[in-house]
C-alpha positions as CSV (number, residue, x, y, z in Angstrom):
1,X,-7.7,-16.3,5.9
2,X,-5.6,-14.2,3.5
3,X,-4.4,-10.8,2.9
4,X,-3.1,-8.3,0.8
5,X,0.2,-6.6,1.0
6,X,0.3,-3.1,-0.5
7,X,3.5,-1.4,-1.6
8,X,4.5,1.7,-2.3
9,X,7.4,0.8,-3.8
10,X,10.6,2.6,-3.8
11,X,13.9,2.6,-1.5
12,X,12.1,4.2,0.8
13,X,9.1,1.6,1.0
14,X,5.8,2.0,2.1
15,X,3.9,-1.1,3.5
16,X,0.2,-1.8,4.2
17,X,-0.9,-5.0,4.8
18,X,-4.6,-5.8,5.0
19,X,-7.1,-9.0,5.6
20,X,-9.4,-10.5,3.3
21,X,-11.9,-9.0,5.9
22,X,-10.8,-5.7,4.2
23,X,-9.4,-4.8,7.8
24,X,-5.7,-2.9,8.0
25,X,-3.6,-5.1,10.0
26,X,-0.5,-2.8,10.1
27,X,1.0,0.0,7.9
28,X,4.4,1.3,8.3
29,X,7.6,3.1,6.3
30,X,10.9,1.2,5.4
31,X,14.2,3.5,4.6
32,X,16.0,1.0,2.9
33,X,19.2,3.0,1.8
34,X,19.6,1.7,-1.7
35,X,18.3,-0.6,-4.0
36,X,20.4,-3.9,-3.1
37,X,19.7,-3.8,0.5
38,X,15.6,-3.4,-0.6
39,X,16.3,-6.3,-3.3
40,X,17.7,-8.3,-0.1
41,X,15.0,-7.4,2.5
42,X,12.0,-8.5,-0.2
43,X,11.7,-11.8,1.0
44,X,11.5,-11.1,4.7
45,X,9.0,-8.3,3.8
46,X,6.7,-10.6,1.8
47,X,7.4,-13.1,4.9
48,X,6.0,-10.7,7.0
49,X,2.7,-12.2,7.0
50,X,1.9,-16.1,6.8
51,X,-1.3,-15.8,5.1
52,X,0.0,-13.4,2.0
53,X,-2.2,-14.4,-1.1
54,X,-1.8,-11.1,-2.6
55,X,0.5,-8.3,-3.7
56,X,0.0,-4.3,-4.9
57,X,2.4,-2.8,-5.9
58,X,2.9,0.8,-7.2
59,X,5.7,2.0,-9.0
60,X,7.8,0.7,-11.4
61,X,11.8,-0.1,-12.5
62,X,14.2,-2.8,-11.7
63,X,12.9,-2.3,-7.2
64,X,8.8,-3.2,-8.4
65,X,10.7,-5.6,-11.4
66,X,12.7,-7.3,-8.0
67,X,8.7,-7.5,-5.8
68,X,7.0,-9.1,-8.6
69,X,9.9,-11.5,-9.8
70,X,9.8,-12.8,-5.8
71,X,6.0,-12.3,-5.2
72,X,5.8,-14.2,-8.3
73,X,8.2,-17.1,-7.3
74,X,6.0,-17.7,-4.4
75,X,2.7,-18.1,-6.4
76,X,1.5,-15.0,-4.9
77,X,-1.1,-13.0,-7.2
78,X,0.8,-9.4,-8.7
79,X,-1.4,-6.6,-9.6
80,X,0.3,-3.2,-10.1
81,X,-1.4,0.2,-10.0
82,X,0.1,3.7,-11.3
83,X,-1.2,6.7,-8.8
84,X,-3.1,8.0,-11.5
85,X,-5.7,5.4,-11.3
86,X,-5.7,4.9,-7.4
87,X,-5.7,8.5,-6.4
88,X,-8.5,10.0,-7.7
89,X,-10.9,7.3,-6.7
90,X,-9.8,9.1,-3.0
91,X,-8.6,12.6,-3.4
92,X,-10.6,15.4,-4.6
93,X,-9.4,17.0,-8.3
94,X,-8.3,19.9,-6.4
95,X,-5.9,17.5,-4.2
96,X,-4.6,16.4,-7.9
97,X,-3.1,19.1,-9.1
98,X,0.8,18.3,-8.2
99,X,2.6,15.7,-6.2
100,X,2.9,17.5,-3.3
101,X,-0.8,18.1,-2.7
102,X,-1.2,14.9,-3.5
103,X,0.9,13.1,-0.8
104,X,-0.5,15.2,1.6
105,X,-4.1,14.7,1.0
106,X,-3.1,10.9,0.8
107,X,-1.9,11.7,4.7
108,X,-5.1,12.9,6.0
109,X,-6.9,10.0,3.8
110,X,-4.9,7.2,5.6
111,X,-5.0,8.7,8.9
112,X,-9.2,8.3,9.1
113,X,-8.4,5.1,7.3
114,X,-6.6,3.8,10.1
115,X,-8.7,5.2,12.7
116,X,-11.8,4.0,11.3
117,X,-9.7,0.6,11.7
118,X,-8.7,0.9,15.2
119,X,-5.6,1.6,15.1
120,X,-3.6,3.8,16.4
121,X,-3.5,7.3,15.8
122,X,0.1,7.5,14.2
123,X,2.1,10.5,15.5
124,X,4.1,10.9,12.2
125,X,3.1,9.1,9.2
126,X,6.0,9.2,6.1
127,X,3.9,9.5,2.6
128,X,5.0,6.2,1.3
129,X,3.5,4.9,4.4
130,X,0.3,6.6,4.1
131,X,0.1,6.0,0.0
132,X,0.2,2.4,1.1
133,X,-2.7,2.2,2.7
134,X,-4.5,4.0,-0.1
135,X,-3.1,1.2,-2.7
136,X,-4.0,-1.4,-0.9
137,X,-7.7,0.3,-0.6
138,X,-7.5,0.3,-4.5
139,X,-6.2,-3.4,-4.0
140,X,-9.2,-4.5,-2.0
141,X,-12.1,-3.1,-4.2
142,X,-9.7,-4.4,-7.3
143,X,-10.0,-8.0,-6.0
144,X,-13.3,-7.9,-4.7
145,X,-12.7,-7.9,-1.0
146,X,-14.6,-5.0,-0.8
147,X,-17.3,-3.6,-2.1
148,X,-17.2,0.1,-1.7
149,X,-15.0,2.8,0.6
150,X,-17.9,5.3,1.8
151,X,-17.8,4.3,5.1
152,X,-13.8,3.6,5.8
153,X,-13.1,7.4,4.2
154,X,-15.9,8.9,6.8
């Protein structure tokens, strides 16, 4: 087994972590405070699953700078991803047009995501949470864990 961890990276840190079965294991939102308590919790976070082969991370800066430096260290594979090339391959043009349209069509995305997955139905899902998910669907197709997304974005 392996899986994928999927960052939306940022103080307040988004988390998705799938299988190499392309299944979501868990999502969820981290309000760090500031950038040295994230810089400390990193290695816990990546600890968070034995089986982590791979990292995704979106954003950038000294916080995605401090992920790949550890990530790295532990001979865990780095990819990074801007939105622009993960959103549109799962948000309409018209869901495009600013951030804020964005991050909320990303929240109706992740929440059939996560149902088609099983799990459960989140009562309040942060956008960095929910952008998570979506990177780590990028992350998936990107290493060839899966094939294509028709059927989890039904």
């Amino acid at each position: 087994m392996a899986s994928l961890l999927a960052v939306d990276v940022g103080v307040r840190t988004g988390l998705a972590c799938f299988g190499d079965d392309a299944r979501l294991r868990w999502y969820r939102s981290h309000n760090l405070g500031d950038a040295a308590r994230l810089r400390r919790a990193i290695p816990g976070l990546l600890d968070a699953e034995g089986d982590l082969t791979r990292v995704v991370l979106e954003g950038g800066g000294p916080l995605a700078e401090a992920w790949a430096r550890e990530a790295t260290r532990r001979g865990l594979e780095v990819t990074r991803v801007s939105a622009e090339l993960w959103r549109p391959l799962f948000l309409l043009p018209r869901e495009l047009l600013d951030s804020a349209s964005a991050k909320a069509a990303a929240g109706r995305v992740a929440r059939r995501v996560i149902a088609h997955h099983g799990g459960a139905r989140p009562t309040s899902l942060r956008h960095d949470a929910a952008e998570a998910v979506l990177i780590g669907l990028w992350g998936l197709l990107h290493a060839g864990w899966l094939k294509e997304v028709r059927e989890v974005l039904r």
